[in-house]
C-alpha positions as CSV (number, residue, x, y, z in Angstrom):
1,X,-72.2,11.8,-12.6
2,X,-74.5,14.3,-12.5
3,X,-77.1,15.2,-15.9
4,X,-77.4,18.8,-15.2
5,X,-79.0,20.9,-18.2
6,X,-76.7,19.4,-21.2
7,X,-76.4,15.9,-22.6
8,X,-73.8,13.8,-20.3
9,X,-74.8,10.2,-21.4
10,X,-73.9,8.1,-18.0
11,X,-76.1,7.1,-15.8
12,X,-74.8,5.5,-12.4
13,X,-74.8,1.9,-13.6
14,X,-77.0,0.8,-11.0
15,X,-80.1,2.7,-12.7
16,X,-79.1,2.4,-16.2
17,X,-81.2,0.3,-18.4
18,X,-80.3,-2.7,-20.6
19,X,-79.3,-0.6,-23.4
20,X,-77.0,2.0,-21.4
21,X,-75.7,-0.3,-19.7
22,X,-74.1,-2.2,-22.9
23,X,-73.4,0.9,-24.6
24,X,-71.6,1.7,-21.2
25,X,-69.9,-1.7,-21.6
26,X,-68.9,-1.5,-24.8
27,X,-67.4,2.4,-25.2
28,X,-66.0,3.1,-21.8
29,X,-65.2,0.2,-19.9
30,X,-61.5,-0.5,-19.0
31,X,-60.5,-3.4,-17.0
32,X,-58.1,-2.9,-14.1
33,X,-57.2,-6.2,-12.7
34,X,-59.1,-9.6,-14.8
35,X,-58.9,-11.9,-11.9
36,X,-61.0,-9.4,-10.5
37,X,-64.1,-9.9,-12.5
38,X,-63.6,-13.7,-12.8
39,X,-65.8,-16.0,-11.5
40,X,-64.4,-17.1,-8.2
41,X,-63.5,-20.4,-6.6
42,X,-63.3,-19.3,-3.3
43,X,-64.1,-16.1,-1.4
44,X,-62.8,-13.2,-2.5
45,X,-62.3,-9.5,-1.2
46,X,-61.7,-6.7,-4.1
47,X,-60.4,-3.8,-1.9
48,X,-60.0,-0.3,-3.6
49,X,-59.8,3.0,-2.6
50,X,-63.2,5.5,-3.4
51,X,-63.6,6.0,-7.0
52,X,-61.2,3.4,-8.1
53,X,-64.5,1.4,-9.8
54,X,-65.2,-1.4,-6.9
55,X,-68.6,-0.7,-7.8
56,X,-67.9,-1.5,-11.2
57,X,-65.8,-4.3,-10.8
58,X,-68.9,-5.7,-8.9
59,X,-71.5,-4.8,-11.6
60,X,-68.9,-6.4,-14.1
61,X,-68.6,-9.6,-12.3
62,X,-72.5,-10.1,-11.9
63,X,-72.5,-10.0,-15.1
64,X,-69.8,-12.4,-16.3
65,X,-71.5,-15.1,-13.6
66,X,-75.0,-14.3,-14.7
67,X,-75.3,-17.7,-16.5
68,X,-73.8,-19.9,-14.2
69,X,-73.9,-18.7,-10.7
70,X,-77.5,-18.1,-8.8
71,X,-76.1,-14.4,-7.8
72,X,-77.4,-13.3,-3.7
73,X,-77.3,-9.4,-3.1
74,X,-76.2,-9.2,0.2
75,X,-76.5,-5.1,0.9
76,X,-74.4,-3.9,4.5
77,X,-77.9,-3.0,5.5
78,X,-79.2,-6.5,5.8
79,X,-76.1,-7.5,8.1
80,X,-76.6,-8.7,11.6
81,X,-77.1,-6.1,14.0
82,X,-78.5,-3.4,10.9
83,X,-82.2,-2.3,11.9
84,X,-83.0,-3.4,8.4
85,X,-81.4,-7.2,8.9
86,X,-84.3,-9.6,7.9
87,X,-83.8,-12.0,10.8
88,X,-83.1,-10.4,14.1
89,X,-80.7,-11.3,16.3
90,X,-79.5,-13.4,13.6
91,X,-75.6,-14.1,12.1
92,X,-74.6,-13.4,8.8
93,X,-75.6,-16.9,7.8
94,X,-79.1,-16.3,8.6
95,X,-79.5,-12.7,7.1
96,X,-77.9,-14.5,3.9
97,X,-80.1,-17.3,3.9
98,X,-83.2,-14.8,4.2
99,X,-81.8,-13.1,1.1
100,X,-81.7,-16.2,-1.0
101,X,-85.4,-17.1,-0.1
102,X,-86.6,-13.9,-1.6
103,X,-84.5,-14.2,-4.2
104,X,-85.5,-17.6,-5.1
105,X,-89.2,-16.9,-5.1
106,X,-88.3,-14.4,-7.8
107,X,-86.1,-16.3,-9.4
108,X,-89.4,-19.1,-9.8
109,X,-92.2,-16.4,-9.8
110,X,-90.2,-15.5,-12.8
111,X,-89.6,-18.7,-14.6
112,X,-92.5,-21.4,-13.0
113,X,-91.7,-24.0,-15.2
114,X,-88.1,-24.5,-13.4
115,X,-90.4,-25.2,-10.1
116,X,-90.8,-28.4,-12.1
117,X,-87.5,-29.6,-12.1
118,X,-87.0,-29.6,-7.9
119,X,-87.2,-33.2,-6.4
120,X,-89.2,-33.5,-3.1
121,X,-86.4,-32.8,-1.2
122,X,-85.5,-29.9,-2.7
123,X,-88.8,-28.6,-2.4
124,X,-89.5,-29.0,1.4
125,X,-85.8,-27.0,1.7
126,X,-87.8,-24.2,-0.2
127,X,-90.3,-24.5,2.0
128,X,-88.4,-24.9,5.4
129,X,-86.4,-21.7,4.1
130,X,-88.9,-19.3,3.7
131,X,-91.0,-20.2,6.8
132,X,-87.7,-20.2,8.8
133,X,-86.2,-17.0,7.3
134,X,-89.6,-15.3,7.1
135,X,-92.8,-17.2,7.9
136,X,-95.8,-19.4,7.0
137,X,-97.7,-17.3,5.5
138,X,-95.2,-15.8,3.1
139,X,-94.5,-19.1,1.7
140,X,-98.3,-19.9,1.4
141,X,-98.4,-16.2,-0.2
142,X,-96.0,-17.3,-2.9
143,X,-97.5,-20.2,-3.7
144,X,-101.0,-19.0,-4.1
145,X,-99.9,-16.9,-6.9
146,X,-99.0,-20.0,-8.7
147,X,-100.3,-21.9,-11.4
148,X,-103.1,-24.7,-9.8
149,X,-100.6,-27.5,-11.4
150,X,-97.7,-26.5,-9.5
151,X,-99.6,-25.5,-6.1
152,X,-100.6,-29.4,-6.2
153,X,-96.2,-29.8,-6.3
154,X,-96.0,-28.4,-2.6
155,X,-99.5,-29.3,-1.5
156,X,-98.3,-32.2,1.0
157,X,-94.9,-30.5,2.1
158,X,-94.4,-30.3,5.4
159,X,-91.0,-29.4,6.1
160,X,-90.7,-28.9,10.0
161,X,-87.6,-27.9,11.5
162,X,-85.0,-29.5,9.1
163,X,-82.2,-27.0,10.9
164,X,-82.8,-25.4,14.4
165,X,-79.6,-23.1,14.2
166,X,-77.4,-21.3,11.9
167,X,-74.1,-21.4,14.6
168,X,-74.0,-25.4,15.3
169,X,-71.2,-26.8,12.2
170,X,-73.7,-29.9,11.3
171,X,-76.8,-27.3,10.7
172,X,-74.6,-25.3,9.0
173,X,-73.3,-27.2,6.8
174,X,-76.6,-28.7,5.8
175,X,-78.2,-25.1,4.7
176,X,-75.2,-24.2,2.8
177,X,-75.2,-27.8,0.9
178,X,-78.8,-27.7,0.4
179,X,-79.1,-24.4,-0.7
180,X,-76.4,-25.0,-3.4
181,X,-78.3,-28.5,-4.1
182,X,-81.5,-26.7,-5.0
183,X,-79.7,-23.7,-7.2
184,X,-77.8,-26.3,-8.9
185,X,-80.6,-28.3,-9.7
186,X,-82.0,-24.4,-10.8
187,X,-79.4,-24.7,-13.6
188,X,-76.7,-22.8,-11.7
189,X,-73.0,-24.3,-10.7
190,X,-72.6,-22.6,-7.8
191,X,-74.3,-19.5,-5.3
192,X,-72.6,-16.0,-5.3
193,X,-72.8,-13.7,-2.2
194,X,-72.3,-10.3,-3.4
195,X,-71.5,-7.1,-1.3
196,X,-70.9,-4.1,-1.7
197,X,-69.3,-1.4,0.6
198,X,-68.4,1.9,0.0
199,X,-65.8,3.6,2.8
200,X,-68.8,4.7,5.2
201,X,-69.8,1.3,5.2
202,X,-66.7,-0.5,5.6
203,X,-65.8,1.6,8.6
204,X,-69.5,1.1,10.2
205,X,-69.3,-2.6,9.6
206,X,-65.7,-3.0,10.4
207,X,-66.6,-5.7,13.2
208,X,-68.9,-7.0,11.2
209,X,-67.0,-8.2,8.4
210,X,-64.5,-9.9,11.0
211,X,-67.5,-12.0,12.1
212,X,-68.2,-12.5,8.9
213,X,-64.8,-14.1,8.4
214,X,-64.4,-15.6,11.7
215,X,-67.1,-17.9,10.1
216,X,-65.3,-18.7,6.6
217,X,-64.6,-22.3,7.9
218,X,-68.2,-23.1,9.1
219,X,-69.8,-21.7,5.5
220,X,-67.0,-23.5,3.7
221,X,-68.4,-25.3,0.4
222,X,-66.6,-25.5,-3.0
223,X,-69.3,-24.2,-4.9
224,X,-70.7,-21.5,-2.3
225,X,-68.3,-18.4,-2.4
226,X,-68.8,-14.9,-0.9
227,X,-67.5,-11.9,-2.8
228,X,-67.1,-8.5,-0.7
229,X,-65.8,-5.2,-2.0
230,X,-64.4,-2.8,0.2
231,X,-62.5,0.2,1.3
232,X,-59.0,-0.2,2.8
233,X,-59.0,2.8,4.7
234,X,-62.2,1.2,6.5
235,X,-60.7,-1.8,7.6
236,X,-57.4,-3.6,6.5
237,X,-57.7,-6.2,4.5
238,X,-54.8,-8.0,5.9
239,X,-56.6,-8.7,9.1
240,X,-59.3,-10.5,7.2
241,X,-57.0,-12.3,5.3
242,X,-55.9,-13.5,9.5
243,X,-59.3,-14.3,10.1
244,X,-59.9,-16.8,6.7
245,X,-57.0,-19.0,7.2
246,X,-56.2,-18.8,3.5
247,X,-59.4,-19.7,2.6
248,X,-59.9,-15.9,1.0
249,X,-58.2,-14.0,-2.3
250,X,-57.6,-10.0,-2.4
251,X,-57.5,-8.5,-5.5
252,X,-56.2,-5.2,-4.7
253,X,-57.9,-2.1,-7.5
254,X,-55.0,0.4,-8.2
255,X,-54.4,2.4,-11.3
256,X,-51.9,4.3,-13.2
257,X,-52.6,7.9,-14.8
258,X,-52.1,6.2,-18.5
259,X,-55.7,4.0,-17.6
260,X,-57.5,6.4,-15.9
261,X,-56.5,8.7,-18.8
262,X,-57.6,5.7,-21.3
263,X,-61.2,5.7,-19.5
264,X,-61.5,9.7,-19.3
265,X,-61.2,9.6,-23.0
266,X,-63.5,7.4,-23.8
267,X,-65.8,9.0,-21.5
268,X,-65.2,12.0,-24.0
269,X,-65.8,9.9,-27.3
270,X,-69.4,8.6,-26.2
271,X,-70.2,11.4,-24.8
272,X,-69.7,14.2,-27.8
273,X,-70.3,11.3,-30.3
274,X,-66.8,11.4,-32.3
275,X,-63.9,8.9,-32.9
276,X,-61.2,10.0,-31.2
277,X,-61.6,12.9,-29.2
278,X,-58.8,12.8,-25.9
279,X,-58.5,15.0,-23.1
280,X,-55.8,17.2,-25.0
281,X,-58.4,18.4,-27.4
282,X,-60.7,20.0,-24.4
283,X,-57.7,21.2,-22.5
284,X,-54.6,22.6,-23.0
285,X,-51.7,20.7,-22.4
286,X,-50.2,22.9,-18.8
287,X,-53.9,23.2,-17.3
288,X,-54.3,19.2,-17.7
289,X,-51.3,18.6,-16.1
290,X,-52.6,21.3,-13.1
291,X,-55.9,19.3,-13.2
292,X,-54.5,16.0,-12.7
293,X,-52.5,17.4,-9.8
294,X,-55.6,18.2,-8.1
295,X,-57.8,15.5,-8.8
296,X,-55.2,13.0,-7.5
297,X,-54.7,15.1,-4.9
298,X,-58.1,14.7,-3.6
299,X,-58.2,11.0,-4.2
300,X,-54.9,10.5,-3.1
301,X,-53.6,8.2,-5.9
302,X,-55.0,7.9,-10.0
303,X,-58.9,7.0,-10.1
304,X,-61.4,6.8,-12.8
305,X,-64.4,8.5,-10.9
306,X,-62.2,11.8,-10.5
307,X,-60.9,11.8,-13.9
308,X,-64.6,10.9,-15.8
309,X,-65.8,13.6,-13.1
310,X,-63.2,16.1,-14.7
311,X,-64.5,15.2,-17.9
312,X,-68.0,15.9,-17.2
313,X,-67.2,19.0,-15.6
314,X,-65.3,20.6,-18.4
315,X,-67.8,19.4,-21.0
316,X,-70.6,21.1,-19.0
317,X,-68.8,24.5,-18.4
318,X,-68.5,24.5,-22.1
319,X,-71.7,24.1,-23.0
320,X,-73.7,25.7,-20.2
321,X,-71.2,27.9,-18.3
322,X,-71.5,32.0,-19.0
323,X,-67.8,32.6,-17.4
324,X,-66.4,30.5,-20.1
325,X,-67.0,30.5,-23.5
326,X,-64.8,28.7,-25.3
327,X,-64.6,24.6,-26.1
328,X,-60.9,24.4,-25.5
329,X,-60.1,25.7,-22.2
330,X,-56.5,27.7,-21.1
331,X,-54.9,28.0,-18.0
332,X,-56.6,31.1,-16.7
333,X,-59.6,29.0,-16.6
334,X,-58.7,26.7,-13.9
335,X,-60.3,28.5,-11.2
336,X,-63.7,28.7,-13.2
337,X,-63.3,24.8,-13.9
338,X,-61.7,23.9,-10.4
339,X,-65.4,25.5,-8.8
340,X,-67.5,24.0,-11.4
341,X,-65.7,20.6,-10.7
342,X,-65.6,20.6,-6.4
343,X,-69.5,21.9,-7.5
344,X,-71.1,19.0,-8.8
345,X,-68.8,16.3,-8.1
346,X,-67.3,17.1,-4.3
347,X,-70.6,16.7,-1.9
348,X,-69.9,17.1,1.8
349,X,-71.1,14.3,4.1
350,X,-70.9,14.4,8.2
351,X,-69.1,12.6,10.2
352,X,-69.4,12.5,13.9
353,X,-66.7,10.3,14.9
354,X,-64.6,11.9,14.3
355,X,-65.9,15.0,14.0
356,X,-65.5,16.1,10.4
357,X,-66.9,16.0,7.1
358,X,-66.0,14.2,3.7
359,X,-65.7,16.6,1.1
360,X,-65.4,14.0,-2.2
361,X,-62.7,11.1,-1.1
362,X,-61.2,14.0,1.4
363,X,-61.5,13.4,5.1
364,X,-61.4,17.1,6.9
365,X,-61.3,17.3,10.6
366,X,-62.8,20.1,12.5
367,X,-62.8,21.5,16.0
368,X,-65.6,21.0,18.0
369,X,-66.9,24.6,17.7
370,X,-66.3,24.3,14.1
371,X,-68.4,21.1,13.4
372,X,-71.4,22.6,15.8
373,X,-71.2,25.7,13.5
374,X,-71.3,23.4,10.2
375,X,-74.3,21.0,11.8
376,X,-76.7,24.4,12.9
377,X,-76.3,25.2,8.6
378,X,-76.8,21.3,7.8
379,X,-79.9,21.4,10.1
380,X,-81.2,24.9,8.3
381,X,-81.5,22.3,5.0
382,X,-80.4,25.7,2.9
383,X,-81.9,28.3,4.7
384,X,-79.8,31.4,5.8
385,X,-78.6,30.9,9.6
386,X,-78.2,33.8,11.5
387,X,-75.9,35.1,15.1
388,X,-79.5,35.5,16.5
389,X,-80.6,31.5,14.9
390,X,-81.3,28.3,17.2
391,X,-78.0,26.9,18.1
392,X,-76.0,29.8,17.3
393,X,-75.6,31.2,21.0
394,X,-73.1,28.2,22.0
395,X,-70.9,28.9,18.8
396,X,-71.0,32.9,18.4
397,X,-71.8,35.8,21.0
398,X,-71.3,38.8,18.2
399,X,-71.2,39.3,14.7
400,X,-67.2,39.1,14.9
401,X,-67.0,36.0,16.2
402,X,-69.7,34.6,13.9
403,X,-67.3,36.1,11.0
404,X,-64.0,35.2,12.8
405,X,-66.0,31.0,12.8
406,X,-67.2,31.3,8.9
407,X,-63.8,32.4,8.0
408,X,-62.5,29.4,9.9
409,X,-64.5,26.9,8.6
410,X,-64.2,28.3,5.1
411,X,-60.4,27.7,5.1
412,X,-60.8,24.1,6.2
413,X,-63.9,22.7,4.2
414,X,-63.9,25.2,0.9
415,X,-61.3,24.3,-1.9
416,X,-58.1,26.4,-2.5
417,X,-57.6,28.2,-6.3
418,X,-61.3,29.1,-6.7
419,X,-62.4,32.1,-8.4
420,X,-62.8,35.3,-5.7
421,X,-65.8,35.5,-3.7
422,X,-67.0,32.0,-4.9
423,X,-67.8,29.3,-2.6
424,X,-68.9,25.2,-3.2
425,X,-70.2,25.2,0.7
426,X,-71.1,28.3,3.0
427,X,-72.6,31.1,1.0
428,X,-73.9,34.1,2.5
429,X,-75.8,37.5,1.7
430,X,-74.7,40.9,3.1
431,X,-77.6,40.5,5.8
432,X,-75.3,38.3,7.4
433,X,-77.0,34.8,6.7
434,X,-75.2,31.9,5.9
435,X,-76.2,28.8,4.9
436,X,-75.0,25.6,3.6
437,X,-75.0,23.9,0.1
438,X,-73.5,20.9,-1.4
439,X,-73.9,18.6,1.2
440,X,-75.9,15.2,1.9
C-alpha cells in the first residue's frame, strides 16, 4: 500500500516497526490456513497465488517460531548461481550455511553471554563455519569486537578443515548436525530456513528450487526444516512434491470472498479509527459487487492484497480526490475509482521472455513491435518520446503509424471502464510526446 497525501496506516510489514507491526497483528490479521503458520516438522512449501498473503503467512510464522527455532533468511538472491550467492559456485547447502554464519555472529554480537554456554566443540564449528563460508579474517574481525574474557574462549581454536564438501552425504550430514548442535545448545529446538518468492522469482529460480529438492534427502535432519513460499504459476508444486519423496508438506493459500471481505473491513476499521465500519458503508451495494468483479478479475480468484488495495483506494479518493466528493460512493463513480485504483496499486513490470508486461497479477503479451515501442518509453524514465526519438525509427516511419502503435498498445496494457481521455500508462501532450508512467 501506498501513503500518498492522507493517513493510510499500513506499512508493508517488512518496514513496519515493533508497534505497527502488533497493531497490524492485532486489528487486521486473518488467518487462512493454521497449519500454515505452524511450526513445522518437516519441510514445507506454502504455494499461493500473488496477493493471497504468502508474504504474510511467512512474516506470521517467523514470528510464532521466534522462541524456539534459530530462524535463517535465505533470500532467492543468495541461491547458487545468483551474482549475489555468498559462496560461488557453491549449492544451496553452502549459500545456506554462509547465511547462518552471519546470522550467528549477530545472533552472539547481540547476546555475548550465550558465547559462554558453547562447549569446545561447538566453538571450533563456529570457527570452521565462518572461515569456510567466508574467511579468516572475518572470524578474527568478529571476535576482536568481543569482550577480552571471551576472546580468551576461542584463543586456541584451530578448526582446520572439519568438512571439505557440501555434496559428499557424510560431510553433509555432519554440518547440518553440527549446526543444529550449536543452535540448540543457543537455546533453540531446531534451525528454520525461510524463503521467500514472489512469482518473478519462482519462475527465475524454477531449476533452482528442483535442485534444491533433489537434495531433501542429503539435508534430512528432524530438527533442521526448510520452509519456501512460492508462486504456482512459477513452478508446480507437484513436481517438487516428486522430487522430496514425501519428505515435503504443501499448504496450498486460497480464499473465499467472505475472508477477503472479513480483512478489507478491518483494513477499514484501523484505518478511519471506528468500530465497525464495512465495506457497505463506503460503497454502495451494486458498485461493490462491480468492484469485486474487477479486482478478482485481475487476480484471477479472491485475494486480500486486491481487496485492502480497493479499500485504500476508495478511502483516498474520498479524502484527496477533486472528481469525487462524497464519502459514500455510487455507481457512476466506478470509472473515477477504477483509475484511481489500476493508479496506485497496478504498476507495470517487463518481461522479456516472453515478451510482455505485468500489469498488477495480470500477465499481457505483446507483439514484438509493441514491446520495442513500450521499452523506448521505459528507457525515456518519464520523459516525452517522440517519431523523431532514439529507437523510434524501427517501430514508426510517420506520425500515423506512431498513432496507429499507441493506440495499439493502449488497448492491450491500459484498463477497460476508465474515465475518457484518462490513462494509468502512456500519456501524451498534443506535441505528440508520449511517455510512460506507472511502471518499475
Amino acid at each position: 500500500m501506498t501513503a500518498g497525501d492522507f493517513p493510510w496506516p499500513f506499512k508493508p510489514i517488512a518496514v513496519q516497526s515493533l508497534e505497527e507491526a502488533d497493531r497490524w497483528w492485532n486489528t487486521c490479521y486473518v488467518e487462512n490456513n493454521p497449519l500454515a503458520v505452524t511450526i513445522p516438522s518437516s519441510w514445507r512449501i506454502i504455494s499461493g497465488i500473488q496477493g493471497s498473503g504468502k508474504s504474510v503467512v511467512m512474516a506470521r510464522l517467523r514470528k510464532n517460531a521466534a522462541d524456539s527455532a534459530f530462524i535463517v533468511n535465505y533470500p532467492p538472491e543468495r541461491w547458487p548461481a545468483s551474482s549475489q550467492a555468498f559462496v560461488p559456485d557453491g549449492n544451496h547447502l553452502a549459500q545456506i550455511l554462509a547465511l547462518a554464519g552471519l546470522a550467528l555472529r549477530k545472533f552472539l554480537s547481540e547476546c555475548p553471554d550465550k558465547i559462554k554456554l558453547l562447549s569446545q566443540i561447538q566453538r571450533e564449528f563456529l570457527c570452521w563455519l565462518v572461515e569456510k563460508y567466508d574467511s579468516r579474517r572475518a572470524f578474527m574481525r568478529w571476535v576482536d569486537l568481543l569482550d577480552p574474557g571471551l576472546q580468551e574462549l576461542f584463543a586456541n581454536i584451530q578448526a582446520g578443515d572439519l568438512f571439505e564438501t557440501t555434496s559428499n552425504p557424510r560431510d553433509i550430514a555432519g554440518q547440518v548436525e553440527e549446526l543444529v548442535s550449536l543452535c540448540r545448545q543457543l537455546g533453540y529446538n531446531r534451525v528454520l530456513i525461510l524463503a521467500d518468492l514472489n512469482r518473478s522469482m519462482t519462475q527465475r529460480y524454477a531449476s533452482t528450487l528442483l535442485q534444491l529438492y533433489d537434495s531433501i534427502d542429503l539435508m534430512q535432519h528432524p530438527n533442521f526444516t526448510v520452509v519456501v513460499a512460492l508462486d504456482p504459476s512459477g513452478i508446480i508444486p507437484d513436481r517438487l512434491l516428486e522430487r522430496a519423496h514425501d519428505r515435503l508438506s504443501l499448504v496450498n493459500l486460497s480464499w473465499d470472498e467472505i475472508s477477503v471481505r472479513e480483512v478489507a473491513d478491518r483494513h477499514l476499521c484501523a484505518a478511519q479509527s471506528e468500530e465497525m465500519p464495512h465495506l457497505e458503508n463506503l460503497m454502495s451495494s451494486d458498485l461493490l459487487t462491480h468492484m469485486g468483479i474487477r479486482v478478482e478479475e485481475e487476480f484471477r480468484a479472491p485475494v486480500p492484497e486486491g481487496w485492502v488495495a480497493l479499500v485504500e483506494s476508495a478511502l483516498y479518493a474520498s479524502s484527496n480526490h477533486p472528481g469525487i466528493s462524497q464519502k459514500s460512493f455510487a455507481l457512476e463513480d466506478k470509472a473515477e475509482l477504477l483509475w484511481i485504483y489500476y493508479t496506485r496499486h497496478m504498476p507495470l513490470w517487463f518481461s522479456d521472455e516472453p515478451k510482455g508486461v505485468w500489469r498488477g497479477p495480470r500477465f499481457i503479451q505483446l507483439t514484438d513491435q509493441l514491446y520495442e515501442f513500450m521499452q523506448v518509453l521505459k528507457n525515456h524514465k518519464g520523459r516525452p518520446v517522440y517519431l523523431e526519438s532514439e529507437g523510434m525509427n524501427k517501430i514508426a516511419k510517420n506520425k500515423t503509424q506512431l498513432h496507429l502503435v499507441v493506440s495499439r498498445t493502449r488497448e492491450e496494457i491500459e484498463p477497460a471502464g476508465l474515465p475518457k481521455n484518462k490513462w494509468v500508462y502512456i500519456f501524451h501532450q498534443s506535441s505528440e510526446g508520449y511517455w510512460l508512467e506507472n511502471f518499475v
